[in-house]
N, CA, C and O atoms as a CHARMM CRD file, in Angstrom:
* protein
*
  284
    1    1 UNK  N     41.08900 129.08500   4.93700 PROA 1      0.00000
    2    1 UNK  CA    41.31100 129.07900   6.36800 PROA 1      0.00000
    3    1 UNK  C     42.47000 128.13700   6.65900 PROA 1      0.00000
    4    1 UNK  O     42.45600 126.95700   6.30700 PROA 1      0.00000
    5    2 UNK  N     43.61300 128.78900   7.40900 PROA 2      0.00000
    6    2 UNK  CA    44.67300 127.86100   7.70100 PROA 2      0.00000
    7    2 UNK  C     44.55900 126.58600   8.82700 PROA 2      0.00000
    8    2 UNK  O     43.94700 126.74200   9.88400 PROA 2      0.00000
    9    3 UNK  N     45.28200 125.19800   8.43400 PROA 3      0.00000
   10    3 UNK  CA    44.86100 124.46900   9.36900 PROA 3      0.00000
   11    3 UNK  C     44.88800 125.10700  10.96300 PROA 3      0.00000
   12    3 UNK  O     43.91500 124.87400  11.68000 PROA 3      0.00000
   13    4 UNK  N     46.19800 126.03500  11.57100 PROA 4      0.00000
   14    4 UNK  CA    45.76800 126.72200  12.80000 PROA 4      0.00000
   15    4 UNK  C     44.72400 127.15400  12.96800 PROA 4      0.00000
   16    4 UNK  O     43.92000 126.51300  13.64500 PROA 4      0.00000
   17    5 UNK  N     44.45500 128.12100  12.53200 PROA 5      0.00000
   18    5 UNK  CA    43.19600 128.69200  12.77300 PROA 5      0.00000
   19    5 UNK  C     42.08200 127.57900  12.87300 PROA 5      0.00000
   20    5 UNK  O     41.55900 127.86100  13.95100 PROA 5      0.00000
   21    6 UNK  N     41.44000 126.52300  12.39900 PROA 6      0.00000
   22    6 UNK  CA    40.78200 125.81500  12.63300 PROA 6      0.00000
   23    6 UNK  C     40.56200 124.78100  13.82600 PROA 6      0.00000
   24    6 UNK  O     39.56700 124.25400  14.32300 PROA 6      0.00000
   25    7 UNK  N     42.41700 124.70700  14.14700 PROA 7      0.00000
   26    7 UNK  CA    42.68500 124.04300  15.79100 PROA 7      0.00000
   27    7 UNK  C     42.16900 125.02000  16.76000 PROA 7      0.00000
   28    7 UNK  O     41.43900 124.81100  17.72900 PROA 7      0.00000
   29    8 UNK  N     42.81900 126.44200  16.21200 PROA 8      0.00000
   30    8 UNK  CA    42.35700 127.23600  17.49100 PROA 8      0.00000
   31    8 UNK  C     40.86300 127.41300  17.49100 PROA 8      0.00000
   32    8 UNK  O     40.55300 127.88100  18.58600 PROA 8      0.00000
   33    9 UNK  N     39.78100 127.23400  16.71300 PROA 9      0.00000
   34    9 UNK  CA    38.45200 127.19200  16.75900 PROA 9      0.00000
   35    9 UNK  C     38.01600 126.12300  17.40500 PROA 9      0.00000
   36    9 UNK  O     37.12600 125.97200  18.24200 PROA 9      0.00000
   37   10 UNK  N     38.74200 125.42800  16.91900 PROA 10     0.00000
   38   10 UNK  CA    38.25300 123.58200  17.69800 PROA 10     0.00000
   39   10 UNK  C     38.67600 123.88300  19.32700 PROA 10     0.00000
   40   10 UNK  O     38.20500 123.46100  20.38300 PROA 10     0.00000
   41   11 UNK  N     39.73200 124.76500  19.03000 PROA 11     0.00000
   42   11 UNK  CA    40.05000 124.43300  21.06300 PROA 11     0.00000
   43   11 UNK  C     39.35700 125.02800  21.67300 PROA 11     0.00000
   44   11 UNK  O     39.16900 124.71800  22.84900 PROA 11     0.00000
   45   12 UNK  N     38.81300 125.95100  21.17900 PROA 12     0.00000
   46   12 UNK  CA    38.11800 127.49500  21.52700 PROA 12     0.00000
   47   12 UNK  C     36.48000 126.59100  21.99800 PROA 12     0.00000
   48   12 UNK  O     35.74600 126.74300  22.97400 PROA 12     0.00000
   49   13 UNK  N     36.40400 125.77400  20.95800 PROA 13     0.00000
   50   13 UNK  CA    34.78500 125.25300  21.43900 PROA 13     0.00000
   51   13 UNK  C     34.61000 124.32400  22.22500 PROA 13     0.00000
   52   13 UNK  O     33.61300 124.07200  22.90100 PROA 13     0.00000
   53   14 UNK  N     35.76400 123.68800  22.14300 PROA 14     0.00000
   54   14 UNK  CA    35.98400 122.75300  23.74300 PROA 14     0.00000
   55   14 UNK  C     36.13800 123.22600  24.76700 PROA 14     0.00000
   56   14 UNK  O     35.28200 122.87800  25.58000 PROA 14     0.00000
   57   15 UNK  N     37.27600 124.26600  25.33000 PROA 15     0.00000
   58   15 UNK  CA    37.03000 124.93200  26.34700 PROA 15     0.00000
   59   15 UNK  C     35.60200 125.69200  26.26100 PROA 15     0.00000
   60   15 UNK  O     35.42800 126.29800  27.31800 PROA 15     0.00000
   61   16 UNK  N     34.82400 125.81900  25.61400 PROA 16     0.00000
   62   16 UNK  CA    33.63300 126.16700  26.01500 PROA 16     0.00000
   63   16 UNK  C     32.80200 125.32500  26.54900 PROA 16     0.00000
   64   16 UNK  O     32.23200 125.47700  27.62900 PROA 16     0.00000
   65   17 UNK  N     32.68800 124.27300  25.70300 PROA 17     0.00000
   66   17 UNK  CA    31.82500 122.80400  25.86900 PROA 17     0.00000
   67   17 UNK  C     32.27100 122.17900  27.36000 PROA 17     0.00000
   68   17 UNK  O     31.47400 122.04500  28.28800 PROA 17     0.00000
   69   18 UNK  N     33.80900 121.79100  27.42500 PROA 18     0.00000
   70   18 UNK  CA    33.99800 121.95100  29.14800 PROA 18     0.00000
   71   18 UNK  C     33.45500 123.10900  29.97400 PROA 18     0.00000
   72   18 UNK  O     32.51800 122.87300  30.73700 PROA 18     0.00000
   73   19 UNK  N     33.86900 124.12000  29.90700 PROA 19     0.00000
   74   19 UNK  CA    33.16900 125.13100  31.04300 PROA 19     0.00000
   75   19 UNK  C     31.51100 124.55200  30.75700 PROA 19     0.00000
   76   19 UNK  O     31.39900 123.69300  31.63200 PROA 19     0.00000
   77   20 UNK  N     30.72900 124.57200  30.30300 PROA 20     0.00000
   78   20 UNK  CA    29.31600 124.53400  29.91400 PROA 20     0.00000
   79   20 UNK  C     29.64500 122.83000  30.87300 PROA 20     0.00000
   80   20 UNK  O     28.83200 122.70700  31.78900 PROA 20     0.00000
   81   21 UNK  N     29.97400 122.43600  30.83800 PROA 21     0.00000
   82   21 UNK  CA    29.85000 121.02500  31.19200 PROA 21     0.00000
   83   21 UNK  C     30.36600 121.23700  32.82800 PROA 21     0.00000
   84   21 UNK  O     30.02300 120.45300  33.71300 PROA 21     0.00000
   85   22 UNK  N     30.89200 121.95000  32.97300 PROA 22     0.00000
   86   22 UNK  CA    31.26500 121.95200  34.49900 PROA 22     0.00000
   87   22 UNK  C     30.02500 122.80400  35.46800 PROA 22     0.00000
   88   22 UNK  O     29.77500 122.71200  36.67000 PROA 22     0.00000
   89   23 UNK  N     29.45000 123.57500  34.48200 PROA 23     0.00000
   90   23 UNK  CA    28.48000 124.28000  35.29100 PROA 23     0.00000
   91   23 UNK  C     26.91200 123.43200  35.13000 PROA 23     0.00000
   92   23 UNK  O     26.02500 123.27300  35.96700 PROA 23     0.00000
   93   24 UNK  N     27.01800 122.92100  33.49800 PROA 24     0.00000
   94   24 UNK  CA    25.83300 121.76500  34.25800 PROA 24     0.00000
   95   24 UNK  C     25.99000 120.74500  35.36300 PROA 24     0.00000
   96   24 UNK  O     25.04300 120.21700  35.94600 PROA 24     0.00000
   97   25 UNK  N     26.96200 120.57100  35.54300 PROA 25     0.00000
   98   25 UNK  CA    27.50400 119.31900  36.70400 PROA 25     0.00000
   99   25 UNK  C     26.99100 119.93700  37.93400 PROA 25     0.00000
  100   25 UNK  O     26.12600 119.41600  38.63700 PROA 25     0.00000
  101   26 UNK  N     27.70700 121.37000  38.23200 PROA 26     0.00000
  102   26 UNK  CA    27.56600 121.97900  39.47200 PROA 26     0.00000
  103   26 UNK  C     25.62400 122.42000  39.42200 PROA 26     0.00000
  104   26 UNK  O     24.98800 122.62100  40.45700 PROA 26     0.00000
  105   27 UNK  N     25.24400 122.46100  38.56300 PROA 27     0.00000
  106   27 UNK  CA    23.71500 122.92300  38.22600 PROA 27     0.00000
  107   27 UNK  C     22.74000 121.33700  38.72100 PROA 27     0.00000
  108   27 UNK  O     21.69100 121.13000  39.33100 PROA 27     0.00000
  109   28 UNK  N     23.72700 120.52700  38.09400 PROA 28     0.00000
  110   28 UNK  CA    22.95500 119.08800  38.67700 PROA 28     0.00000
  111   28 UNK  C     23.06700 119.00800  40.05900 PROA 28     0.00000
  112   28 UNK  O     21.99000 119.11400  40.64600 PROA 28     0.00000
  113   29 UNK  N     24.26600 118.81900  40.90600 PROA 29     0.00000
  114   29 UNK  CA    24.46000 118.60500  42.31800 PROA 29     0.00000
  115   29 UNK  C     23.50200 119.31600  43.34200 PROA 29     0.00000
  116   29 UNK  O     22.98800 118.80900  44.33900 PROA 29     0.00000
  117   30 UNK  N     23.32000 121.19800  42.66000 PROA 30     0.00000
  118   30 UNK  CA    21.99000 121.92100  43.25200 PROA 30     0.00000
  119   30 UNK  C     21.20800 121.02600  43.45900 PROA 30     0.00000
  120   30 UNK  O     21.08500 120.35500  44.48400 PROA 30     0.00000
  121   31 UNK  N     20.26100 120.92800  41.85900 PROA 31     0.00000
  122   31 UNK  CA    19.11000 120.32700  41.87900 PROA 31     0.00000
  123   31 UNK  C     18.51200 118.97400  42.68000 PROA 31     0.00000
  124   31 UNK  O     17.38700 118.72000  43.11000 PROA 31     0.00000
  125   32 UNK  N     20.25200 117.93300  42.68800 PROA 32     0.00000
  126   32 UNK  CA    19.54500 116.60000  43.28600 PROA 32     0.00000
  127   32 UNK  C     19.58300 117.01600  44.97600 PROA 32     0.00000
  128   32 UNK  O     19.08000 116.24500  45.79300 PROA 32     0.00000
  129   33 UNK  N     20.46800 118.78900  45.56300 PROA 33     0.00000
  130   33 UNK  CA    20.32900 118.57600  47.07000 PROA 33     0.00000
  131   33 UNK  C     18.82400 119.24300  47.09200 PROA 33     0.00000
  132   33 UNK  O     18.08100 118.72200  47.92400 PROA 33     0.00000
  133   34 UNK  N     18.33600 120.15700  46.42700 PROA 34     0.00000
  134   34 UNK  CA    16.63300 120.46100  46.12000 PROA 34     0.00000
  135   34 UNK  C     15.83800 119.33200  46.20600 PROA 34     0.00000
  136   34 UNK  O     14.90400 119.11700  46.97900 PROA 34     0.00000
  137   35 UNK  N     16.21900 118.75600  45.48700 PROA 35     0.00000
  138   35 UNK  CA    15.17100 117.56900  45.48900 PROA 35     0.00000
  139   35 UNK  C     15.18800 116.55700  46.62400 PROA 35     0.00000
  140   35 UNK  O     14.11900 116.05900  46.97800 PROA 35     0.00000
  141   36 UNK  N     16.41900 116.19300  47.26400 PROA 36     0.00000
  142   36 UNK  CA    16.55900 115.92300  48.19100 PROA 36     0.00000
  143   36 UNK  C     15.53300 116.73900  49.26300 PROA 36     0.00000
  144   36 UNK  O     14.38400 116.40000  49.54800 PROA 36     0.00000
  145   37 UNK  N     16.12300 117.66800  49.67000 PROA 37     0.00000
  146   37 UNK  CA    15.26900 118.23500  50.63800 PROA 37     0.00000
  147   37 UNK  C     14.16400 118.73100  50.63300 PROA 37     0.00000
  148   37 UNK  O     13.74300 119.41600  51.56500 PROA 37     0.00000
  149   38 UNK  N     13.24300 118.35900  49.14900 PROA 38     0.00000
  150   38 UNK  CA    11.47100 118.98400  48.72000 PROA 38     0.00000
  151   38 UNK  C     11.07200 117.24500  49.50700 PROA 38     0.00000
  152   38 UNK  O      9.94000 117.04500  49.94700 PROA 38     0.00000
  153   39 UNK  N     12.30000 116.00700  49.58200 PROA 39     0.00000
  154   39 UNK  CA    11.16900 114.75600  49.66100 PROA 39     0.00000
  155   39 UNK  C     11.46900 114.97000  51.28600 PROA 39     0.00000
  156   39 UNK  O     10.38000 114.64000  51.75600 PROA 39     0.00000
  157   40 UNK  N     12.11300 115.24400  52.14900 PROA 40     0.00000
  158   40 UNK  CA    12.05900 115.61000  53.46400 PROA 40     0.00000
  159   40 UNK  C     11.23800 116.31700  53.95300 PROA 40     0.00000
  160   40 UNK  O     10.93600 116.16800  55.13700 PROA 40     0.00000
  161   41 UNK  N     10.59500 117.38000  53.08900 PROA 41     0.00000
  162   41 UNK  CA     9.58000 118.25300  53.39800 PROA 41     0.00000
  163   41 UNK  C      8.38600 117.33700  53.03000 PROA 41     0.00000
  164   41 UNK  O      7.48200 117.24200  53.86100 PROA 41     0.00000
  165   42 UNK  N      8.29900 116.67400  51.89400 PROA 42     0.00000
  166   42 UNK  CA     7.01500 115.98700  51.56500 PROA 42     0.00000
  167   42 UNK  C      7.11800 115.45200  52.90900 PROA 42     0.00000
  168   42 UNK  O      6.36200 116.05800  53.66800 PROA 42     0.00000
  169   43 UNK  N      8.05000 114.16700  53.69900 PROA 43     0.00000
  170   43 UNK  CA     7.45000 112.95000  53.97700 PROA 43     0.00000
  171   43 UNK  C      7.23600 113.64000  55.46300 PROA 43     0.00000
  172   43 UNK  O      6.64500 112.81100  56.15500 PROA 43     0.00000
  173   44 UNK  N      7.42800 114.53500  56.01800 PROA 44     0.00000
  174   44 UNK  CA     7.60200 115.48400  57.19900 PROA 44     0.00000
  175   44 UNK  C      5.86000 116.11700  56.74000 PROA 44     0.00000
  176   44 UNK  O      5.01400 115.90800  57.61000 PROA 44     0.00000
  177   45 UNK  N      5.50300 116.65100  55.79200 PROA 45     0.00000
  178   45 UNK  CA     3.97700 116.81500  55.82900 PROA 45     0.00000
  179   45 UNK  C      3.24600 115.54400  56.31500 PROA 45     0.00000
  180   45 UNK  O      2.51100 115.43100  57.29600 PROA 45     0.00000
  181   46 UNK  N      3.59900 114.64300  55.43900 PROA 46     0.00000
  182   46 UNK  CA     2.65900 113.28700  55.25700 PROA 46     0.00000
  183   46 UNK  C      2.55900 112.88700  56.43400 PROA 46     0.00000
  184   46 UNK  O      1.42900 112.48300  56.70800 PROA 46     0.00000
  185   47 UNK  N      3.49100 112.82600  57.45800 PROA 47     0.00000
  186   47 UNK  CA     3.59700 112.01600  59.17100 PROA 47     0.00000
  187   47 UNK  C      2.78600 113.23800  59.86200 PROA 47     0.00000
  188   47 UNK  O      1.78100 112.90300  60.49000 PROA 47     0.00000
  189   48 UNK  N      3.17900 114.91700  59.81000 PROA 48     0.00000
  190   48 UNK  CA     2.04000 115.65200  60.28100 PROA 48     0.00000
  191   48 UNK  C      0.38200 115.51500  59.72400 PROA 48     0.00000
  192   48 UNK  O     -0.49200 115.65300  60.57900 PROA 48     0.00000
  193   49 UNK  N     -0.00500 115.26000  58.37400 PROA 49     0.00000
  194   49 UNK  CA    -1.19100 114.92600  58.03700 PROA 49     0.00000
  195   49 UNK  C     -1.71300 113.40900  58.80000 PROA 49     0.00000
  196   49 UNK  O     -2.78800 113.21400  59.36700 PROA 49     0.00000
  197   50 UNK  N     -0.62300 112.48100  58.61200 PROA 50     0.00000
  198   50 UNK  CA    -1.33900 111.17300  59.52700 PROA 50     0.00000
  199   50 UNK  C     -1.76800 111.76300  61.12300 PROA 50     0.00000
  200   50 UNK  O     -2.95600 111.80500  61.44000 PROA 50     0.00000
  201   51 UNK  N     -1.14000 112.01900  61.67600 PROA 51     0.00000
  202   51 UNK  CA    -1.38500 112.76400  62.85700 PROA 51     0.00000
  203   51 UNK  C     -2.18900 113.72900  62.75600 PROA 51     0.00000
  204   51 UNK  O     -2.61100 114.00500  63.87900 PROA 51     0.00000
  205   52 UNK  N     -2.54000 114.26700  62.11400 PROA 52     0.00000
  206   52 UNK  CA    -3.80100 115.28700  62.33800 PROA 52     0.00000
  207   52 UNK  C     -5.29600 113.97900  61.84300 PROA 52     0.00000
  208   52 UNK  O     -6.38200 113.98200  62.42300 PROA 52     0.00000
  209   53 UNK  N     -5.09400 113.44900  61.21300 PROA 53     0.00000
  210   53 UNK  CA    -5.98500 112.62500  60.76300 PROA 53     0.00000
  211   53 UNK  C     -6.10300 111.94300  61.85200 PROA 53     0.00000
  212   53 UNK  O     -7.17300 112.14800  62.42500 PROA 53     0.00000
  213   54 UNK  N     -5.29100 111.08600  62.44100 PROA 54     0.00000
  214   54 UNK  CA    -5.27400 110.16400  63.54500 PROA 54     0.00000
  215   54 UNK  C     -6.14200 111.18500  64.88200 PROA 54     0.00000
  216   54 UNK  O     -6.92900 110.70200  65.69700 PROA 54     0.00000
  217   55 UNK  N     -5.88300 112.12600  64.83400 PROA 55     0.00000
  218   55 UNK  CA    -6.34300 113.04300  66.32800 PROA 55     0.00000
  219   55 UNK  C     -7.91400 113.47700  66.19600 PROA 55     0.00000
  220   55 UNK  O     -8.69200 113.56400  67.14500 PROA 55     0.00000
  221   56 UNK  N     -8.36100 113.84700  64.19100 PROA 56     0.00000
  222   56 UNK  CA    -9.41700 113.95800  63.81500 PROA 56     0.00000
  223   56 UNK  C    -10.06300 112.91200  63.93300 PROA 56     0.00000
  224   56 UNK  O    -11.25100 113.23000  63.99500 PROA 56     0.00000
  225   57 UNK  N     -9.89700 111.41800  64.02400 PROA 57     0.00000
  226   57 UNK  CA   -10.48100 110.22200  64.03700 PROA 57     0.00000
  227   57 UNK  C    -10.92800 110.04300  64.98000 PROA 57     0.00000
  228   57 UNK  O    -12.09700 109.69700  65.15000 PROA 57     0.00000
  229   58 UNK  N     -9.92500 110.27700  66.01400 PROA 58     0.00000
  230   58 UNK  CA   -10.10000 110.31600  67.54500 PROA 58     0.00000
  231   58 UNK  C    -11.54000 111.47600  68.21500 PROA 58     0.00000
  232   58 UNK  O    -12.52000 111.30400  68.93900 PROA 58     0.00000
  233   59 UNK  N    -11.14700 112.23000  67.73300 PROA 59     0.00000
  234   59 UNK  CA   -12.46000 113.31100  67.91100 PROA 59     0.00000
  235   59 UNK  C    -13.97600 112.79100  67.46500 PROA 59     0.00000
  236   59 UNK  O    -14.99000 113.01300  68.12700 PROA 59     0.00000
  237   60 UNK  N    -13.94200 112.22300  66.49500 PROA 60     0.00000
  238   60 UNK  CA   -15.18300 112.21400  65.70300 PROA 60     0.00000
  239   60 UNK  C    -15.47200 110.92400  66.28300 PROA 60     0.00000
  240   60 UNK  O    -16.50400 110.38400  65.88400 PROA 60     0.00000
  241   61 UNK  N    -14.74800 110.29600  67.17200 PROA 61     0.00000
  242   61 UNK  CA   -15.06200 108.55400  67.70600 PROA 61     0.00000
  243   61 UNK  C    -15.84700 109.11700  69.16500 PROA 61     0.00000
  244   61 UNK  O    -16.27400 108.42300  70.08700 PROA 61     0.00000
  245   62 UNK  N    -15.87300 110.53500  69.03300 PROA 62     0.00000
  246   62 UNK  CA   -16.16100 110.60800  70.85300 PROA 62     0.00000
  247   62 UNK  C    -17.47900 111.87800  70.70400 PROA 62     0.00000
  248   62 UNK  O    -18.09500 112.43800  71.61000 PROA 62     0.00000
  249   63 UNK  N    -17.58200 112.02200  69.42500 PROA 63     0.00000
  250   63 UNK  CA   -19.07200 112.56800  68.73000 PROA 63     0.00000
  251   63 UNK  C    -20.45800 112.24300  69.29500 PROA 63     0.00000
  252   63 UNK  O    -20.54800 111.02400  69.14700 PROA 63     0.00000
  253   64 UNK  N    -21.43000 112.62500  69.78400 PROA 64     0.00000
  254   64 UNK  CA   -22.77600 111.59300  70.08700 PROA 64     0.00000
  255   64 UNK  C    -23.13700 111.65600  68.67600 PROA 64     0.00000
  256   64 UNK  O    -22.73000 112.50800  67.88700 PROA 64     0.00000
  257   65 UNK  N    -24.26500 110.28400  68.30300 PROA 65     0.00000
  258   65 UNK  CA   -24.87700 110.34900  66.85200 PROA 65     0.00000
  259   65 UNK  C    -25.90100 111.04700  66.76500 PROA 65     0.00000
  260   65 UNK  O    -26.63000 110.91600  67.74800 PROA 65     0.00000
  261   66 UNK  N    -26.27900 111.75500  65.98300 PROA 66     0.00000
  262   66 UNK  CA   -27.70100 112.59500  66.19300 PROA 66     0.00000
  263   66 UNK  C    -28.78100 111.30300  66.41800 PROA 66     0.00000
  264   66 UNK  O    -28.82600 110.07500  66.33700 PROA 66     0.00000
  265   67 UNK  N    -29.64000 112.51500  66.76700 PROA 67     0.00000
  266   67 UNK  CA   -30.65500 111.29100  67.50500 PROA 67     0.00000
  267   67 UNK  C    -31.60900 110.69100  65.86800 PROA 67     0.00000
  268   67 UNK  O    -31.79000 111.40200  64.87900 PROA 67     0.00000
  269   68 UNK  N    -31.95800 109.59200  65.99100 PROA 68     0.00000
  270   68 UNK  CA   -32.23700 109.26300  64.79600 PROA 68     0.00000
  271   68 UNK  C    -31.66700 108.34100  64.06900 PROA 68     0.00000
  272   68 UNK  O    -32.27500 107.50400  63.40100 PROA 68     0.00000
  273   69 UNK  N    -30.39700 108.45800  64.17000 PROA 69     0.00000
  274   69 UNK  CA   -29.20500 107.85400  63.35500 PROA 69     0.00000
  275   69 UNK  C    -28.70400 106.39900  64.16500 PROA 69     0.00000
  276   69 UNK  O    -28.06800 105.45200  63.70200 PROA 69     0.00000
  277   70 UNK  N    -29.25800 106.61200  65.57400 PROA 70     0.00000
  278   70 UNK  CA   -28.91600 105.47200  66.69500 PROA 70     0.00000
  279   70 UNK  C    -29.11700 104.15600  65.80600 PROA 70     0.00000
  280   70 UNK  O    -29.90500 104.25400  64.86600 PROA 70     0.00000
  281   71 UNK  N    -28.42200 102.83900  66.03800 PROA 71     0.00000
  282   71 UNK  CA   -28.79500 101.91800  65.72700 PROA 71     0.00000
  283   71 UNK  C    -29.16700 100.69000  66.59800 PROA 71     0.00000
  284   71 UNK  O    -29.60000  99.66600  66.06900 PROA 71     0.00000
């Protein structure tokens, strides 16, 4: 195998290894705006669950106790 031919293999797998490297980059930037916006959705549940909890608390504070249970 002539030394060319072995440059042009070597260049051949770098421009691959770059392209492959530019699309994991662009594959990362997706993922961290995904993830970004799954913890906006989490913390947007969590403040609607406190609030439903908070309104359920409220309800069950205005409950009579069965009779029996009086102290």
């Amino acid at each position: 195998m002539s030394s060319q031919t072995q440059i042009d293999q070597i260049a051949d797998r770098v421009e691959r290894l770059l392209l492959r490297h530019a699309e994991l980059q662009l594959r990362n930037r997706e993922l961290e705006r995904e993830l970004e916006q799954l913890g906006q959705e989490r913390d947007a549940l969590r403040q609607r669950l406190q609030l439903a909890t908070g309104r359920l608390d409220a309800l069950l504070e205005q409950l009579p106790l069965p009779v029996g249970d009086e102290e």
